[in-house]
C-alpha positions as a Markdown table, in Angstrom:
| # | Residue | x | y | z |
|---|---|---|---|---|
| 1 | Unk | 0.0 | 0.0 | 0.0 |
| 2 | Unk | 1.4 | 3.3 | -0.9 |
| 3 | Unk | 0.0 | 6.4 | -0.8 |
| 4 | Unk | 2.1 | 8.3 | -3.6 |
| 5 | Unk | -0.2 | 7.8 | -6.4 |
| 6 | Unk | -3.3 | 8.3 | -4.5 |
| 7 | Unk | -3.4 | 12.1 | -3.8 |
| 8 | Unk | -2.7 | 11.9 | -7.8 |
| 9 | Unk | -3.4 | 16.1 | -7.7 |
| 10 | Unk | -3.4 | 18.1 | -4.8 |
| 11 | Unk | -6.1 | 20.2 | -5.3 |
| 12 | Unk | -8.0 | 17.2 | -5.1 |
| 13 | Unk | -9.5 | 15.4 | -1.6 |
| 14 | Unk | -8.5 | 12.4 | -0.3 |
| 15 | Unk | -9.4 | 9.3 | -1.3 |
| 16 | Unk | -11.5 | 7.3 | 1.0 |
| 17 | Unk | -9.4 | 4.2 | 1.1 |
| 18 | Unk | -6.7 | 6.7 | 2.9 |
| 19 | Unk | -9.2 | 6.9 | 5.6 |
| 20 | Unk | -9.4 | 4.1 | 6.2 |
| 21 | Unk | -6.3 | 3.0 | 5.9 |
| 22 | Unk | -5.4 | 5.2 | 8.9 |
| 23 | Unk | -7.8 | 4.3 | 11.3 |
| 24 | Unk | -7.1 | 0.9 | 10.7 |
| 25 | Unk | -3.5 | 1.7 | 11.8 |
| 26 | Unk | -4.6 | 4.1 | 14.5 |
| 27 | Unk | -6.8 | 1.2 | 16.0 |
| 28 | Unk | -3.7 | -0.7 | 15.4 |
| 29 | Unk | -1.8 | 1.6 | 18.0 |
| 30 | Unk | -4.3 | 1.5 | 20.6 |
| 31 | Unk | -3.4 | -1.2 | 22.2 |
| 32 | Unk | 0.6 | -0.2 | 22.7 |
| 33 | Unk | -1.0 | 3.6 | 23.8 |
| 34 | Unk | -2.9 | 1.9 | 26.5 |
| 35 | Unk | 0.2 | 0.0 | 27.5 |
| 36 | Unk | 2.4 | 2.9 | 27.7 |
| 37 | Unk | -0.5 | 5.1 | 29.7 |
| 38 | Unk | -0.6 | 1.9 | 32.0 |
| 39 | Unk | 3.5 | 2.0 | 32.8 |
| 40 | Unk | 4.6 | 5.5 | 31.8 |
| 41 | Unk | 1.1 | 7.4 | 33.3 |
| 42 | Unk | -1.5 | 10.1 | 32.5 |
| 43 | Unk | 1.6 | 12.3 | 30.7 |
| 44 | Unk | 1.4 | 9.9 | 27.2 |
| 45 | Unk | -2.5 | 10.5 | 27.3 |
| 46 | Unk | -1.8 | 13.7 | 28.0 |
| 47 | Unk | 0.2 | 14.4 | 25.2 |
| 48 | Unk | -1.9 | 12.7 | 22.6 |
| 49 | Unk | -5.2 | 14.9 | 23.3 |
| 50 | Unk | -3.0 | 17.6 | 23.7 |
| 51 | Unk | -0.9 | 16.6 | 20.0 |
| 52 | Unk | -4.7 | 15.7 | 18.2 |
| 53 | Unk | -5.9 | 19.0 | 18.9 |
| 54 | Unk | -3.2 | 20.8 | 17.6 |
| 55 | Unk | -2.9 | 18.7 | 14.6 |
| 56 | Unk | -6.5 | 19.4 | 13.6 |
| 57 | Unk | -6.0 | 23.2 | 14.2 |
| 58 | Unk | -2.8 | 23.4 | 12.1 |
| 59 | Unk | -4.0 | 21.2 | 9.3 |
| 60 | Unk | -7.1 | 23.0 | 9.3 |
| 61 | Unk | -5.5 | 26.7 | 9.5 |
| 62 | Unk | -2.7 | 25.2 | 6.3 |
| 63 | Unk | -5.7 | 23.9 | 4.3 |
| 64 | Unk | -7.7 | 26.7 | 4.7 |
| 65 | Unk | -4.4 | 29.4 | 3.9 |
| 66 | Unk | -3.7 | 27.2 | 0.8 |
| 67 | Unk | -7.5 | 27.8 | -0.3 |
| 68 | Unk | -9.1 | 24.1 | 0.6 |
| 69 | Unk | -12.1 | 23.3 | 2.4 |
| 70 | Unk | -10.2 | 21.9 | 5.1 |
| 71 | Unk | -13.3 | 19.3 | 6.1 |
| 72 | Unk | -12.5 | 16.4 | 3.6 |
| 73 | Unk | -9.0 | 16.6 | 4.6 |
| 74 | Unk | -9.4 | 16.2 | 8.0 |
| 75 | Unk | -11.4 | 12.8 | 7.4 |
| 76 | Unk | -8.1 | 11.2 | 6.3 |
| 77 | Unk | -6.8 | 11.3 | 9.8 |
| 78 | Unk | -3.7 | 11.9 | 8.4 |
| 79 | Unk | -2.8 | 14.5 | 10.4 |
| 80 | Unk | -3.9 | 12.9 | 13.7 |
| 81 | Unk | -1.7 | 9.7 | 12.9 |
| 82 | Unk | 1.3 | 12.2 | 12.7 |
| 83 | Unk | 0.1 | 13.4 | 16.2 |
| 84 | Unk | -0.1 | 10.4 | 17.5 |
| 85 | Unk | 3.1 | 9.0 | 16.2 |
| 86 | Unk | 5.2 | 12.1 | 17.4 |
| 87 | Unk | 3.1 | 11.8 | 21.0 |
| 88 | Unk | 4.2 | 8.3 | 22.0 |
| 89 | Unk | 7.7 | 9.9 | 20.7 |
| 90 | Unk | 8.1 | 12.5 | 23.3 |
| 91 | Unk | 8.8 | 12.3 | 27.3 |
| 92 | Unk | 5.6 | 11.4 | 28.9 |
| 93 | Unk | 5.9 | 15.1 | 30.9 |
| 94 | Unk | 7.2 | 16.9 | 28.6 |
| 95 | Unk | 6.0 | 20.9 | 28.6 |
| 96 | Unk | 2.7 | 21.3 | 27.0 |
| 97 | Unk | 4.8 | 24.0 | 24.5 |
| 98 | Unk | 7.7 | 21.5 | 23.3 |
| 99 | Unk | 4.0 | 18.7 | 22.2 |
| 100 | Unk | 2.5 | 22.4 | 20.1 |
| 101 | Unk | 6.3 | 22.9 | 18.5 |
| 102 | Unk | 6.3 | 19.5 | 17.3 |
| 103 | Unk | 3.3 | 19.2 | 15.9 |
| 104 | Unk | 3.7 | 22.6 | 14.2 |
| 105 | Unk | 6.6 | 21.2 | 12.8 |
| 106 | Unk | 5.1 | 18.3 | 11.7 |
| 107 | Unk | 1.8 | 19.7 | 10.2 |
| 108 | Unk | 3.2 | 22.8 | 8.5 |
| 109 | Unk | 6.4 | 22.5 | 8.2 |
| 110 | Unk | 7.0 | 18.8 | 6.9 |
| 111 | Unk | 3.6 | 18.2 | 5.3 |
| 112 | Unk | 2.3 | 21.3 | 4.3 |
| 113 | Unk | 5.1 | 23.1 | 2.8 |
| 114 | Unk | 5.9 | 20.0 | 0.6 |
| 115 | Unk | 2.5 | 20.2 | -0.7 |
| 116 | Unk | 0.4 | 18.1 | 1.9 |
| 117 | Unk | -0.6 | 14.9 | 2.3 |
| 118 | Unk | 1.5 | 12.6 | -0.6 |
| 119 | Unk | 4.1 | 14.7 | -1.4 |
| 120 | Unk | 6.0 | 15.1 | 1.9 |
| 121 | Unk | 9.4 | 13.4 | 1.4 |
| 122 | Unk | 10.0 | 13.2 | 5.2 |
| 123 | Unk | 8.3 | 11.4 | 7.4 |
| 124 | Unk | 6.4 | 14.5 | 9.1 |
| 125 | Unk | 6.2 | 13.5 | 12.8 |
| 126 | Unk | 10.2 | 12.1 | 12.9 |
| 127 | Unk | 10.7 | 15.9 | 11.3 |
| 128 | Unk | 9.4 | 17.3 | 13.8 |
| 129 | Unk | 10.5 | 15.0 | 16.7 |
| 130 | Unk | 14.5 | 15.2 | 15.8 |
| 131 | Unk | 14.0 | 18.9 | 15.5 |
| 132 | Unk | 12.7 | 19.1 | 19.2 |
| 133 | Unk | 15.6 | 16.7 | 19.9 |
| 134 | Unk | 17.8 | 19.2 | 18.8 |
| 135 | Unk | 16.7 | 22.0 | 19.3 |
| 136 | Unk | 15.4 | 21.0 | 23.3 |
| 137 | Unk | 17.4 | 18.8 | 24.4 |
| 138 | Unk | 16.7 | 19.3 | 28.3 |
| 139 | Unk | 13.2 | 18.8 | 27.7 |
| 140 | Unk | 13.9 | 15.6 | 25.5 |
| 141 | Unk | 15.5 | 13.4 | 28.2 |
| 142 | Unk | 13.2 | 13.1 | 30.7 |
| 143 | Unk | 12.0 | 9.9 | 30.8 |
| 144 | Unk | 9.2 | 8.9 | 33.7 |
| 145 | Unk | 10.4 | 6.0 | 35.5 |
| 146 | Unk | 7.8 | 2.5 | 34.5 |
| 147 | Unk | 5.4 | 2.1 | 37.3 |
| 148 | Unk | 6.8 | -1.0 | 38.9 |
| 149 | Unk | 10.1 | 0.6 | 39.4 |
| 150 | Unk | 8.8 | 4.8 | 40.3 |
| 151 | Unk | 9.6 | 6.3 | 43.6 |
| 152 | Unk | 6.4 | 8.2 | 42.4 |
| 153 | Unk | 3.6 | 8.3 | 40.4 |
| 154 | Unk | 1.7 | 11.3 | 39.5 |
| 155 | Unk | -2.1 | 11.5 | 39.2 |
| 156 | Unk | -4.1 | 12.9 | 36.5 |
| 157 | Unk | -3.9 | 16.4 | 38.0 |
| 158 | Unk | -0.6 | 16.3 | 39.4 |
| 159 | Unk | 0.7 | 15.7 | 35.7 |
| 160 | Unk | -1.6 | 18.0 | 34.3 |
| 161 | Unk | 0.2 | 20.8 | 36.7 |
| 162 | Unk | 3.4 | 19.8 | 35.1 |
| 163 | Unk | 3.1 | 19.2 | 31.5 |
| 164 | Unk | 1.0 | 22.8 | 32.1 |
| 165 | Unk | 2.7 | 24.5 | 34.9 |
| 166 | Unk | 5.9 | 23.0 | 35.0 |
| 167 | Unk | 5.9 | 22.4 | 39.4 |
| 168 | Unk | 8.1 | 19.5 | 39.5 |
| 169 | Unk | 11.3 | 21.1 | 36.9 |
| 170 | Unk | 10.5 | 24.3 | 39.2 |
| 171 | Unk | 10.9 | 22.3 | 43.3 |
| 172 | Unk | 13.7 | 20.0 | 41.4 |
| 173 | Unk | 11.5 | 17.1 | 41.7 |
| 174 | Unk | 11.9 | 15.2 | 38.7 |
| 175 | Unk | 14.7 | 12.5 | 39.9 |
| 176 | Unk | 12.0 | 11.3 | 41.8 |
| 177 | Unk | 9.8 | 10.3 | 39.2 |
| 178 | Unk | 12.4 | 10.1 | 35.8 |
| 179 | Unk | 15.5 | 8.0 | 35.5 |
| 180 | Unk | 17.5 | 7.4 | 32.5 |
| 181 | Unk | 15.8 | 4.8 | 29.9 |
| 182 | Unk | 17.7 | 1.5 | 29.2 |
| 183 | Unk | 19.6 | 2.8 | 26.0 |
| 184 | Unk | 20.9 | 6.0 | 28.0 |
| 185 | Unk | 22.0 | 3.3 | 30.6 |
| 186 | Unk | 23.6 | 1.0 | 28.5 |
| 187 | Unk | 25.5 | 4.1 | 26.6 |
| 188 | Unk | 26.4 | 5.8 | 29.6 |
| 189 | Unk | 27.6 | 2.4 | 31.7 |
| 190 | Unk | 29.8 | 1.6 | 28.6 |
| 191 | Unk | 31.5 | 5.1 | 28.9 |
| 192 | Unk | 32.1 | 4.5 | 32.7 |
| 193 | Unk | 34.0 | 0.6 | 31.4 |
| 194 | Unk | 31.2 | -1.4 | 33.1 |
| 195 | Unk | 30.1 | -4.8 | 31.8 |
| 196 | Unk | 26.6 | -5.1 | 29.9 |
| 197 | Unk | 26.1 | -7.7 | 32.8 |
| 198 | Unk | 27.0 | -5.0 | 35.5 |
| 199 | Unk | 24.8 | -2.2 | 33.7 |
| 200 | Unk | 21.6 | -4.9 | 33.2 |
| 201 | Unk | 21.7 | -5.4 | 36.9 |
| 202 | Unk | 20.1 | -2.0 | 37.6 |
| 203 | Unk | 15.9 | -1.7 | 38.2 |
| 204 | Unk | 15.7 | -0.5 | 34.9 |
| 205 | Unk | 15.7 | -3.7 | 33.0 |
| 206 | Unk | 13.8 | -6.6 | 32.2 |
| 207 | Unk | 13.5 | -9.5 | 30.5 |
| 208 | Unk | 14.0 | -8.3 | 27.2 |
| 209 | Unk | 14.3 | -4.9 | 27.4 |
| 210 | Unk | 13.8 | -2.5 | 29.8 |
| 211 | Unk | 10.8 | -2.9 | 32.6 |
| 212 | Unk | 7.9 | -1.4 | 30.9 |
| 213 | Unk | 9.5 | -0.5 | 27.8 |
| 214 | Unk | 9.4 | -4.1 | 26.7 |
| 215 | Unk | 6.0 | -4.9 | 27.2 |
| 216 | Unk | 5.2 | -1.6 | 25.3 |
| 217 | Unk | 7.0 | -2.6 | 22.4 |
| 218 | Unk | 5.1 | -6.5 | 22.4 |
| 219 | Unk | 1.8 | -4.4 | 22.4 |
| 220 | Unk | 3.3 | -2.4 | 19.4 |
| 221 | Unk | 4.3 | -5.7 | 17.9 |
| 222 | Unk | 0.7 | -6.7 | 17.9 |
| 223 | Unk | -0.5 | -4.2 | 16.6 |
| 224 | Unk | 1.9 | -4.3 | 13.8 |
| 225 | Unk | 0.9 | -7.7 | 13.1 |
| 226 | Unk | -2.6 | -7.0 | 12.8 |
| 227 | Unk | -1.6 | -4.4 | 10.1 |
| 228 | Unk | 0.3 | -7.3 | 8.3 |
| 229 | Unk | -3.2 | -9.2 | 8.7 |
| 230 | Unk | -5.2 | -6.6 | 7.6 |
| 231 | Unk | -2.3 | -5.9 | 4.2 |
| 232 | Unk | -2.9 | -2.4 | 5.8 |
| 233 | Unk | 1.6 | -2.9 | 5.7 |
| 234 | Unk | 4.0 | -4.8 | 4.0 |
| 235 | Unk | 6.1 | -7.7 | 5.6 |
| 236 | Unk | 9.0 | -6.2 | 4.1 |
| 237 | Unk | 9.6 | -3.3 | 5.6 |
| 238 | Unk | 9.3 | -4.8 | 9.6 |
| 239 | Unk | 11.1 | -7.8 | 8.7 |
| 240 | Unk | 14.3 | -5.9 | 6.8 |
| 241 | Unk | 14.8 | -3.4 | 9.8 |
| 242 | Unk | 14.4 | -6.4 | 12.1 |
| 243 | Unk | 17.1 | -8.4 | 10.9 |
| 244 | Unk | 19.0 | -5.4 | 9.8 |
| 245 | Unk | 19.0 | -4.6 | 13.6 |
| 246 | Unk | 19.4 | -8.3 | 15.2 |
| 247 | Unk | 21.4 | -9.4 | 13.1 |
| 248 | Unk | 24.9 | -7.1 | 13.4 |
| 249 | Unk | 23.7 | -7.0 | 16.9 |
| 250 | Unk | 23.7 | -10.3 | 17.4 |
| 251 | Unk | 27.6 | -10.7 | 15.7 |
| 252 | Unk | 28.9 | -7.9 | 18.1 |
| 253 | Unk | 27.3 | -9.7 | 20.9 |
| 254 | Unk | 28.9 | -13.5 | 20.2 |
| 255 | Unk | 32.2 | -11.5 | 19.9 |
| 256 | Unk | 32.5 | -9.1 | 23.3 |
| 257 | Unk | 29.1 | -10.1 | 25.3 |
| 258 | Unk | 30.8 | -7.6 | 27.6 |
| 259 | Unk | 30.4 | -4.6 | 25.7 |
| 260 | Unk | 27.8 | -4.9 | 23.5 |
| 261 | Unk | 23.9 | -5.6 | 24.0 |
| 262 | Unk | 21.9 | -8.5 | 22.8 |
| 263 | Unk | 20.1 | -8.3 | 19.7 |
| 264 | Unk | 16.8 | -8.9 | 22.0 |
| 265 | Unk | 17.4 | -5.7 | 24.1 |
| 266 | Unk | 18.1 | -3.5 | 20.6 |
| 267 | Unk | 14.7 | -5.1 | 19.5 |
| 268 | Unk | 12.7 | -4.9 | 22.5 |
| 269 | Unk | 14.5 | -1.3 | 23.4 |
| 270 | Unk | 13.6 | 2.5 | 22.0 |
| 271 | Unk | 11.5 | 3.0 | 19.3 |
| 272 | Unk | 12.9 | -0.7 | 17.3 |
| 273 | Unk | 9.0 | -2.0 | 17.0 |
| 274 | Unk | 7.1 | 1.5 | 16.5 |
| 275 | Unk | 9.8 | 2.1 | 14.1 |
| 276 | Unk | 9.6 | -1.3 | 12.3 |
| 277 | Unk | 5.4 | -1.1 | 11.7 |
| 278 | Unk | 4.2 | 2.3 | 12.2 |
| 279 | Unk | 7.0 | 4.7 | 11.4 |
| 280 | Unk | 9.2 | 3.2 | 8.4 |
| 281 | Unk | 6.0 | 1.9 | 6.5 |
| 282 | Unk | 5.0 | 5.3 | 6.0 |
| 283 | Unk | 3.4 | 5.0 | 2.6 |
| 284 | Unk | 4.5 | 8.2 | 1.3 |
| 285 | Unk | 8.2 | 8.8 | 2.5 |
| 286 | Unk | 9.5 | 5.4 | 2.4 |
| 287 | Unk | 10.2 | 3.1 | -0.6 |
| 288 | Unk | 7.6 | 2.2 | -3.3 |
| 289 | Unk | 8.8 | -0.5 | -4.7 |
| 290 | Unk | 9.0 | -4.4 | -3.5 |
| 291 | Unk | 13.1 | -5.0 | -3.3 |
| 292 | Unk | 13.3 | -0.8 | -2.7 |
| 293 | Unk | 10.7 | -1.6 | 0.8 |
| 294 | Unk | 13.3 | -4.5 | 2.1 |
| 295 | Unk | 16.5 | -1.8 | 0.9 |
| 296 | Unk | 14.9 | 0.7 | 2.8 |
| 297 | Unk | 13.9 | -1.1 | 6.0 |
| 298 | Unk | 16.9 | -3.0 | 5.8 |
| 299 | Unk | 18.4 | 0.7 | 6.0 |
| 300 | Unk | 17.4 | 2.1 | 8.7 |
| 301 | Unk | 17.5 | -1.5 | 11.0 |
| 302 | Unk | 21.7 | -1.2 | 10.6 |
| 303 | Unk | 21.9 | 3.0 | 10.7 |
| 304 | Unk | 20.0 | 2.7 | 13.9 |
| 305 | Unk | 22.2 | 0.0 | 15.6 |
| 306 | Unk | 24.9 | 2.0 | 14.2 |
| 307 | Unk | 24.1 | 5.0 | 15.8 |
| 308 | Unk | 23.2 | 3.8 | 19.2 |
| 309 | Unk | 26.6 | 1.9 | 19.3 |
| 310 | Unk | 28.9 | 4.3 | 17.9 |
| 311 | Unk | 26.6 | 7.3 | 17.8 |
| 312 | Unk | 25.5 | 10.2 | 19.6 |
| 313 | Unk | 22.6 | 9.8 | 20.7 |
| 314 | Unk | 20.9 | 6.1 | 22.3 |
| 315 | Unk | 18.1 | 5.2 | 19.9 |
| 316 | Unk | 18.2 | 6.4 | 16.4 |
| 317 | Unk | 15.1 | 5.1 | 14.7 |
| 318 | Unk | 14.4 | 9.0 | 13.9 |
| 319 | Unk | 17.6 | 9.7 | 12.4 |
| 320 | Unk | 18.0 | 6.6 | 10.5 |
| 321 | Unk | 14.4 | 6.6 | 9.0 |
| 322 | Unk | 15.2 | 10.4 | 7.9 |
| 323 | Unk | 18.3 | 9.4 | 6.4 |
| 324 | Unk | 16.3 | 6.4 | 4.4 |
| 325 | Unk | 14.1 | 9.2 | 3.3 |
| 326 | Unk | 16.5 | 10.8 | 1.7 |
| 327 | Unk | 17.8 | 7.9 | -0.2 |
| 328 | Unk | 14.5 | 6.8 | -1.0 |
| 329 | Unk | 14.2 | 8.6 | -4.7 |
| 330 | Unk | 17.6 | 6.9 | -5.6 |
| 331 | Unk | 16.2 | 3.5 | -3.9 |
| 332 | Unk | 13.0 | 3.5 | -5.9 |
| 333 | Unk | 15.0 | 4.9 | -9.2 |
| 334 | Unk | 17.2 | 1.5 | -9.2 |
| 335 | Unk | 14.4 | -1.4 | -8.2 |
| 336 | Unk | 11.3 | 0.1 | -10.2 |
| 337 | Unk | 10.4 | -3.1 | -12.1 |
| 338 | Unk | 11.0 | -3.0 | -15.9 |
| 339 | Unk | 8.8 | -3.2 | -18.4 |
| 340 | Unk | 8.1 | -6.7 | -19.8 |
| 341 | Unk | 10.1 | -7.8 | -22.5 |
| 342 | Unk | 12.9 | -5.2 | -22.2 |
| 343 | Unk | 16.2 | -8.0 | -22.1 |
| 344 | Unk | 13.6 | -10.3 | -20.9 |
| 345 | Unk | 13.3 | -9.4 | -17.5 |
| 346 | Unk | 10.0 | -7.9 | -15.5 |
| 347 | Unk | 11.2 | -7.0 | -12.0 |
C-alpha cells in the first residue's frame, strides 16, 4: 500500500481508502498507547489529546491558507496519525509548548510546505521530533520512570500541573519520578567501562528490554501484526529493519558479550518495534517499490544499531528513518520493475 499515487493532484481530496487505511493503523496503535498510559502514566495521554488537537487546528489553518475546504482533509486522519506517532515519541511530561512545537513542525512545516498529504518526502512526525531533539534537548531526556520501578507516580492532575505549569522542573522534583531509559544506561555504563552484565543489573531492565519499555513494544508488535493481517503494511519493511538490527547485533554480541547488547534488548528497546510497523511503512516517505521496501527497512534497521553503538545519541530510529528518506528517490530509481520484455526481465 502506498499512498504516492493516490493524492494523484493536490487540489483534489482524499481518497476514502486513505481513511481508512489510517484508522485501521490508528486502531492498530491503541493497544501499545494503552500499555504505555498503564506503565509510563496520564503524561502519554496527555500528550496525545493535547498533539490531536493541535494537529486538527494546524491542518485545518494550512488547508484553509492554501485555499481548501479543510473538512474532507481532516477525514483522512492523516494528520492525527502524525500526532499520534510524534506523541508516543516525546517524554511522557514533557511541557505542553515543546507537544505544540512539534506538531507545528510536523503539520506545517514537513507536510504542508511540501504540498500536503502525498508529497511530503520526510516522514512529518520524525521531522518534527528530531528537530525538538535538537533544538530542546533538556526537555527531551526526561523519561518517567515505569510504574513498577517509580519512587512516584503522578495522578491525573498532578501531571496535568506539570506538562502545564511546570511544578516539578521548578521544586527540582523530577529525579523522583524520571530515571534514564535503558539505552541511556547502557551508553552511559559503557562510557564508565562497566560490563553489559554490570549495567543490566540495575531496576531499569527486564527481561528483554527495559521494565515497561518491553512490554510496550510487544503491544506495538501486535498491533503491527494485525496491520500485516489486515495488508494495511508490507512484511518487508518490519522484517528488513528487524534483521537489519538483530542481526549485526547479534555478531557484536557472540564476539565481546561484555560490551555490546543483545540483539533482544536492541529489538525490544527505544523505538525498534514502532519504528519497524508504524513509522518506516509510512506510505509516502518510504520506498515504493518491493526490493526498494526491504533496501529501505533494511536501512534504517543497521543505521540505527549503528548510531546507538557508535553514535551520539541512544536510539536512532528517527535519524535513521530520515536518512532512508533521503535515499529513497535513488532507492526506488534502481528497483522500479521494468517493463516486460525489455532484455527479458520484468522485476
Amino acid at each position: 500500500m502506498q499512498f504516492k499515487t493516490v493524492a494523484s493532484s493536490p487540489f483534489l481530496p482524499p481518497a476514502n481508502g486513505v481513511s481508512r487505511v489510517m484508522r485501521q493503523v490508528l486502531l492498530a496503535l491503541a493497544p501499545g498507547t494503552l500499555a504505555a498510559i498503564w506503565y509510563f502514566g496520564w503524561g502519554v495521554l496527555i500528550n496525545l489529546i493535547l498533539a490531536i488537537l493541535c494537529a486538527v487546528a494546524f491542518e485545518a489553518l494550512a488547508l484553509k491558507l492554501r485555499g481548501r475546504d479543510p473538512l474532507p482533509y481532516l477525514k483522512d486522519y492523516s494528520a492525527i496519525v502524525t500526532a499520534w506517532l510524534l506523541a508516543l515519541a516525546l517524554p511522557q511530561l514533557a511541557p505542553w509548548w515543546i507537544v505544540v512545537c512539534g506538531v507545528f513542525f510536523a503539520i506545517i512545516i514537513a507536510k504542508h510546505l511540501y504540498g500536503g498529504l502525498g508529497y511530503n518526502p520526510f516522514n512529518p512526525a520524525m521531522v518534527a521530533y528530531v528537530s525538538l531533539l535538537i533544538s530542546f534537548p533538556a526537555y527531551m531526556t526526561h523519561w518517567v520512570a515505569p510504574s513498577p520501578i517509580s519512587e512516584h507516580s503522578l495522578g491525573l492532575l498532578e501531571s496535568i500541573k506539570v506538562i502545564f505549569g511546570g511544578s516539578l522542573m521548578e521544586h527540582n522534583l523530577f529525579d523522583s519520578i524520571t530515571m534514564a531509559t535503558p539505552l541511556d544506561s547502557i551508553k552511559t555504563g559503557l562510557t564508565q567501562h562497566k560490563t553489559i552484565d554490570e549495567i543490566r543489573s540495575g531496576a531499569v531492565f527486564g527481561s528483554l528490554g527495559g521494565v515497561g519499555w518491553e512490554w510496550v513494544a510487544n503491544w506495538y508488535a501486535l498491533g503491527g501484526f494485525y496491520l500485516l493481517y489486515k495488508r494495511v503494511i508490507s512484511w518487508r519493511i518490519p522484517v528488513a529493519l528487524i534483521l537489519a538490527l538483530g542481526v549485526p547485533a547479534g555478531i557484536f554480541y557472540l564476539s565481546n558479550p561484555d560490551h555490546f547488547a543483545s540483539p533482544v534488548f536492541h529489538i525490544f528497546s527505544g523505538g525498534a518495534i514502532l519504528g519497524a510497523f508504524f513509522i518506516a511503512t509510512d506510505p509516502v516517505s518510504g520506498s515504493a517499490t518491493p526490493r526498494g521496501r526491504v533496501i529501505f527497512g533494511a536501512g534504517v534497521g543497521l543505521l540505527t544499531f549503528i548510531i546507538r553503538t557508535w553514535g551520539g545519541y541512544p536510539d536512532a530510529i528517527a535519524f535513521s528513518v530520515l536518512l532512508m528518506n533521503m535515499a529513497t528517490p535513488l532507492i526506488d530509481h534502481y528497483t522500479k520493475p521494468r517493463v516486460f520484455g525489455q532484455r527479458g526481465h520484468h522485476g
